[in-house]
C-alpha positions in Angstrom: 8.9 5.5 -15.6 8.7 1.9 -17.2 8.1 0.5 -20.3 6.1 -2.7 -20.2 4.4 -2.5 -23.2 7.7 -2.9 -25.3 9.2 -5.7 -22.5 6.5 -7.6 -23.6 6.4 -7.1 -26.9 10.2 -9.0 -27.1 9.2 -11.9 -25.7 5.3 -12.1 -26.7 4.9 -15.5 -27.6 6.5 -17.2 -25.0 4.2 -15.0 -22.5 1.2 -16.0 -24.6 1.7 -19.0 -24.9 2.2 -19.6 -21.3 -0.4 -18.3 -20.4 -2.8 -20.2 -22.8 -1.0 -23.5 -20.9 -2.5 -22.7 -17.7 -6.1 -21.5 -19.4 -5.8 -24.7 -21.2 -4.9 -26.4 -18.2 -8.0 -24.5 -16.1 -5.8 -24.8 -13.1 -5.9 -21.3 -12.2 -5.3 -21.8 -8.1 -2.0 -23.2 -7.6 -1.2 -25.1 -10.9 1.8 -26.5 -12.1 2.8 -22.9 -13.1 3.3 -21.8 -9.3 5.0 -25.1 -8.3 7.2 -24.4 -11.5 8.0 -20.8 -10.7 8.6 -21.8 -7.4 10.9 -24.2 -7.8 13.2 -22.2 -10.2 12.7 -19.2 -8.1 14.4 -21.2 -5.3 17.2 -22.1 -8.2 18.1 -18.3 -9.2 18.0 -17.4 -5.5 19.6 -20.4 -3.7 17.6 -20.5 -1.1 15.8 -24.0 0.4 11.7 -22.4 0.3 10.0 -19.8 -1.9 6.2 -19.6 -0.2 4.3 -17.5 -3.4 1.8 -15.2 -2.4 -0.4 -12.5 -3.1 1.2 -9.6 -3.2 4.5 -8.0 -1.4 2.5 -6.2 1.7 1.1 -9.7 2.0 4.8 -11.5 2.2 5.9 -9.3 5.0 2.5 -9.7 6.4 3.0 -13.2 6.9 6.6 -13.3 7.7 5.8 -11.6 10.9 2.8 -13.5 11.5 5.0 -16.6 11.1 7.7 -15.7 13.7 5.2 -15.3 16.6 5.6 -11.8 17.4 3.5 -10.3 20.1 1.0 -7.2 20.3 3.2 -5.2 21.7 6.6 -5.9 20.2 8.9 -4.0 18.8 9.8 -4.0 15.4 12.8 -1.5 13.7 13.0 -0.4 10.3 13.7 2.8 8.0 11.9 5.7 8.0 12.8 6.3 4.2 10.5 3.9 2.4 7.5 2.8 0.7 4.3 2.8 3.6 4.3 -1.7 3.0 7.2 -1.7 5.0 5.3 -0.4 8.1 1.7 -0.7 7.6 1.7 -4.5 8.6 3.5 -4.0 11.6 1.0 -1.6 12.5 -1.7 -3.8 11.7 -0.8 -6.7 13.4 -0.4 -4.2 16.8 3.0 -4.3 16.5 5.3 -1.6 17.8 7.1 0.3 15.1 10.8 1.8 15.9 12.4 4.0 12.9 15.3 4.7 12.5 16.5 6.8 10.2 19.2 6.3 7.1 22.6 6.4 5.3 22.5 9.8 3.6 24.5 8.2 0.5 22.6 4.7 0.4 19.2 5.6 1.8 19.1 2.5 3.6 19.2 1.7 7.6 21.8 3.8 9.5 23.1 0.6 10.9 24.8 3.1 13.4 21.7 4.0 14.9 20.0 0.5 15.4 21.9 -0.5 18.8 20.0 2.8 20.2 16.7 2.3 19.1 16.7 -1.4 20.8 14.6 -2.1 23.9 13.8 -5.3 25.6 10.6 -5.8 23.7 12.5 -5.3 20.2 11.9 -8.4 18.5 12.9 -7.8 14.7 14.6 -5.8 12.8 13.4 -4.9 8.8 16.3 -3.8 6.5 15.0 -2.5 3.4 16.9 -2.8 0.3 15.8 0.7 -1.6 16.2 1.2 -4.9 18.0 -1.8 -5.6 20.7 -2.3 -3.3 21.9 -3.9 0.0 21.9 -2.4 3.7 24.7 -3.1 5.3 23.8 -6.6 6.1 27.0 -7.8 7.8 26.3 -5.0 10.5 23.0 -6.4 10.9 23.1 -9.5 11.1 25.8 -9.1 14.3 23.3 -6.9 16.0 20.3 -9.2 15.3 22.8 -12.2 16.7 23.9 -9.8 19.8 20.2 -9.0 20.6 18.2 -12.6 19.1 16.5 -11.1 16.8 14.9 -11.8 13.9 15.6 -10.3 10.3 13.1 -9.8 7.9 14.8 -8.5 4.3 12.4 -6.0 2.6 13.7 -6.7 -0.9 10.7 -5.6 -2.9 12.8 -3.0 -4.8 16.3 -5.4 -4.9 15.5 -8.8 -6.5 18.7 -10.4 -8.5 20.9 -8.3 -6.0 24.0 -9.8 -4.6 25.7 -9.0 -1.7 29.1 -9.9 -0.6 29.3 -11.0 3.0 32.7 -10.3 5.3 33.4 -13.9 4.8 33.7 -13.5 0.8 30.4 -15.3 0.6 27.9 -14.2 -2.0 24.7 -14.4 -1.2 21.4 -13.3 -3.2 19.5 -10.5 -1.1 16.7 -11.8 0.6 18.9 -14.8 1.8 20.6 -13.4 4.3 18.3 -12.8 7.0 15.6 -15.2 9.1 13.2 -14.3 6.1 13.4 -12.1 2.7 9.8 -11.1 1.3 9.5 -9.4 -2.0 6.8 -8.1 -4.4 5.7 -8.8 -8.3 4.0 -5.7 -9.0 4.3 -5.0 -12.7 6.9 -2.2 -12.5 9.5 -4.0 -10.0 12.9 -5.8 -12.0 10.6 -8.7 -11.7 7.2 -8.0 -12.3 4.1 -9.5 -12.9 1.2 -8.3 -15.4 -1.0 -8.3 -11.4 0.3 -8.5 -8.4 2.1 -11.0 -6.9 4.7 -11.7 -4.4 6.9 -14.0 -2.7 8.6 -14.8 0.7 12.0 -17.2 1.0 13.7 -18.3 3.7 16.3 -21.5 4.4 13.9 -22.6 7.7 12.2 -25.7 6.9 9.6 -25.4 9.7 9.5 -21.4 9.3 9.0 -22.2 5.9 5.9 -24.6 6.4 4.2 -22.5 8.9 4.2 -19.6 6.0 2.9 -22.1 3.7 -0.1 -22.9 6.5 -0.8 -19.3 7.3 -1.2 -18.2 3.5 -3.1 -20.5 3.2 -6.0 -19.8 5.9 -3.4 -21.3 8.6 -5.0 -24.7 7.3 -1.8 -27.5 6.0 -5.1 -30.0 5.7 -8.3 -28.9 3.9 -11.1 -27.6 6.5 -8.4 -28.0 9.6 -7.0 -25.3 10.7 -4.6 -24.9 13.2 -3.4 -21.2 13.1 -4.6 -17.9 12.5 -4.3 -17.3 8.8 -4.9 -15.5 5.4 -5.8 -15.9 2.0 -3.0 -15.0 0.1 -2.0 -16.9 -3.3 0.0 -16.4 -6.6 -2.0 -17.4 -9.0 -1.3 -19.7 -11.9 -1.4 -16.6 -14.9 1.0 -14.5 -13.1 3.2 -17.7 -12.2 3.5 -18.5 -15.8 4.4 -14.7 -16.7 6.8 -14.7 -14.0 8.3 -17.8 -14.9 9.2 -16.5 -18.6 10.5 -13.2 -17.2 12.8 -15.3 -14.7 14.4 -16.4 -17.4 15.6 -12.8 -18.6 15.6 -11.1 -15.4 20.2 -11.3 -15.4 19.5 -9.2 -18.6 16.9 -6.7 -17.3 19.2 -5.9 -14.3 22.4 -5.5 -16.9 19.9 -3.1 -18.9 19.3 -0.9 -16.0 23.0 -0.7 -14.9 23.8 0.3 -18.2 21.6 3.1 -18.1 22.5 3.6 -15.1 26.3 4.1 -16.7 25.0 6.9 -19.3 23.3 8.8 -16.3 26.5 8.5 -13.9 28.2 10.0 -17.0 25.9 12.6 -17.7 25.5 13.9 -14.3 28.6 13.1 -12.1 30.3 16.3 -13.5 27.6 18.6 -12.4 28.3 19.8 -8.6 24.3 20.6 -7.9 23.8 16.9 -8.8 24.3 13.7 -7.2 24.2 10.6 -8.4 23.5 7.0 -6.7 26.1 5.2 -4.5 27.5 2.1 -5.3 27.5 0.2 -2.2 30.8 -2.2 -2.7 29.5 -4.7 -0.9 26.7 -4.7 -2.6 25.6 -4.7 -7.1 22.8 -2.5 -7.5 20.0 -3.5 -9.8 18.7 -0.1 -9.9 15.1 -0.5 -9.4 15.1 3.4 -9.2 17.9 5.9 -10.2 17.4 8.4 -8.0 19.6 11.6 -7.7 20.0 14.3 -5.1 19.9 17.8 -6.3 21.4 20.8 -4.1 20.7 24.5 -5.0 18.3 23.3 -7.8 14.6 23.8 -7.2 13.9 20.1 -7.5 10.1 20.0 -7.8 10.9 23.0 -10.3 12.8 20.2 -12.5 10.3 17.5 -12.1 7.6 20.0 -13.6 10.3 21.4 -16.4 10.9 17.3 -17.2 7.0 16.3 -17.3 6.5 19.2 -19.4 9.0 17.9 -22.1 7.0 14.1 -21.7 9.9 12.5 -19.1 8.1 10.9 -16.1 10.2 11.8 -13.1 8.8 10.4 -9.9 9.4 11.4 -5.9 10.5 8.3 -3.6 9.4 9.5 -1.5 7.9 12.8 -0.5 6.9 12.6 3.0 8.8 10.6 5.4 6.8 7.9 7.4 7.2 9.4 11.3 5.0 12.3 9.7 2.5 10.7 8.0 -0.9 11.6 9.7 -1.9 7.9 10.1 1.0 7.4 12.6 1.4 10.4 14.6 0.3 7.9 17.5 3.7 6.7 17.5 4.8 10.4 18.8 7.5 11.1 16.8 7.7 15.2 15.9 9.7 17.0 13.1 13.8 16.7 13.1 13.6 13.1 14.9 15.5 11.9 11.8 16.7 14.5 9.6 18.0 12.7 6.9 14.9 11.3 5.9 13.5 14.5 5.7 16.4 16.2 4.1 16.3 13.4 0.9 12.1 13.4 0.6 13.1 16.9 -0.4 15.9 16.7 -2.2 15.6 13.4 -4.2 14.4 12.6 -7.6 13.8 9.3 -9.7 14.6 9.1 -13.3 13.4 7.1 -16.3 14.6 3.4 -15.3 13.7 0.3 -17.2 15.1 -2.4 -19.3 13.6 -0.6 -22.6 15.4 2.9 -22.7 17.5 3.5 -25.6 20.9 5.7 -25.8 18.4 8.6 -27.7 16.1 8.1 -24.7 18.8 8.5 -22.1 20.7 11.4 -24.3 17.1 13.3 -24.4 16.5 12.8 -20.9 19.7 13.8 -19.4 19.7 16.9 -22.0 17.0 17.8 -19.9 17.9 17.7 -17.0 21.4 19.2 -17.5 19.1 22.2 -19.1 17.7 23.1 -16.0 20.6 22.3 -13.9 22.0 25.1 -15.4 20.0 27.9 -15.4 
């Protein structure tokens, strides 16, 4: 599904020799690589604070435990994503609310929010799948209606912009109260570990994410919240910092590939290919297509067999999952969801794939589209 081995391979030496800076250095916790990162992070973005952390489930973590919320509150989000999104509001006794999403984008049904609110509903947590925007303008005029807070899930949509009513451009992630994202090696961004980030315009909600990734301590062996251990550390910072650099032309790879495949396919009635929110430019973290009257887990098979990787995202939706049936939720409580975890399918999408590549692959699946 990715190539990293060939990423790296183009820009070797500046990795390397980034990395031998910081082993050189022996600052491995919080060097001058993190600090450097952050700071140009907060550039590209153009946002005030970027807090590096652990990981992305860590981010959103924190972002909750930063805004005060409550055992007991109420937090909405998509039932059509990655298990991050929800496990933290689950372990922090939180109160999760799905609702389900846009057939055509697969994010939030904005629609739908206004319904699922209750008087406890404290936040709402827009997800940004597969590399473009939820309706953010929507959002944003609910969370102001209702005080809430927004927490941008944009672990899959990093470099994304999205055009605001108002004409202004903002990067996603900017938008809301908070944005959290992750570094995992095969995100548009990635590490060569994990890694992750939250950013937010707040100066003192920014502060107190500092203090509670970093054991809820701001001086050495005081602590004055509840906290965790969660750091980027110096190795991955410098990696990330070279790949910062490049990431405008890893998201103009994908949308090209995403061109051939929007070529290849759109003809074909049994297949359909990603929207293009207008609002919003997609960065295609995944190119995922809908297939109708084609046996889809058939065509995965048929493509592994001929050495394509074709991935589900994502095959179960999250109101079913065994670990929250507590919640009570019961088949056909959001139907799209579980109409797309049966229908979609995730294609071959990286910075690396070549016009033979994309020919071969979409040969392929055009084969067994038509049989």
């Amino acid at each position: 599904m990715v190539d990293l081995k060939s990423q790296y391979q183009k820009i070797k030496s500046e990795i390397n020799n980034s990395i031998s800076e910081v082993i050189e250095s022996a600052a491995f916790i919080n060097g001058s690589k993190v600090k450097e990162f952050q700071r140009n992070l907060e550039s590209y973005l153009k946002v005030k604070h970027v807090i590096p952390c652990g990981n992305g489930t860590d981010a959103l973590q924190a972002a909750l435990m930063a805004l005060n919320l409550k055992s007991g509150d109420e937090v909405i989000t998509a039932d059509f994503t990655f298990i991050a999104t929800v496990e933290v509001v689950a372990l922090l006794g939180l109160k999760l609310k799905f609702v389900d999403v846009n057939p055509e984008t697969f994010n939030l049904d904005v629609s739908q929010i206004e319904k699922a609110i209750t008087p406890d509903t404290k936040a709402i947590v827009p997800v940004h799948l597969f590399g473009q925007a939820a309706d953010m303008d929507v959002i944003m005029k609910i969370a102001e209606k209702y005080n809430l807070y927004v927490i941008e899930d944009t672990a899959q949509a990093i470099g994304a912009d999205y055009t605001l009513n108002n004409r202004e451009t903002k990067k996603l992630g900017t938008i809301g109260t908070v944005g959290c994202t992750s570094f995992f090696p095969s995100k548009n961004l990635g590490a060569f570990g994990d890694g992750g980030a939250l950013y937010t315009n707040d100066d003192k909600l920014a502060e107190k994410i500092r203090q509670i990734t970093n054991h809820g301590s701001k001086v050495k062996y005081f602590h004055d919240e509840v906290g965790v251990n969660s750091r980027l550390d110096s190795i991955q910072a410098a990696i990330l910092n070279v790949k910062l650099k490049y990431l405008d032309n890893y998201i103009s790879a994908r949308q090209k590939a995403a061109e051939y495949y929007d070529k290849a396919f759109k003809p074909h009635p049994n297949i359909i290919i990603p929207v293009r929110d207008e609002k919003s430019t997609h960065v295609f973290h995944q190119y995922t297509i809908k297939v109708q009257e084609i046996d889809r887990d058939g065509l995965k098979e048929f493509l592994n067999k001929n050495k394509i990787p074709a991935m589900i995202y994502y095959p179960y939706p999250l109101h079913l999952q065994k670990a929250y049936k507590y919640l009570g939720y019961k088949e056909n409580d959001f139907p799209v969801s579980e109409e797309l975890s049966k229908v979609v399918l995730s294609l071959p999408m990286h910075t690396e794939l070549t016009e033979e590549q994309l020919q071969f692959i979409t040969e392929k699946v055009l084969e067994y589209a038509d049989r």
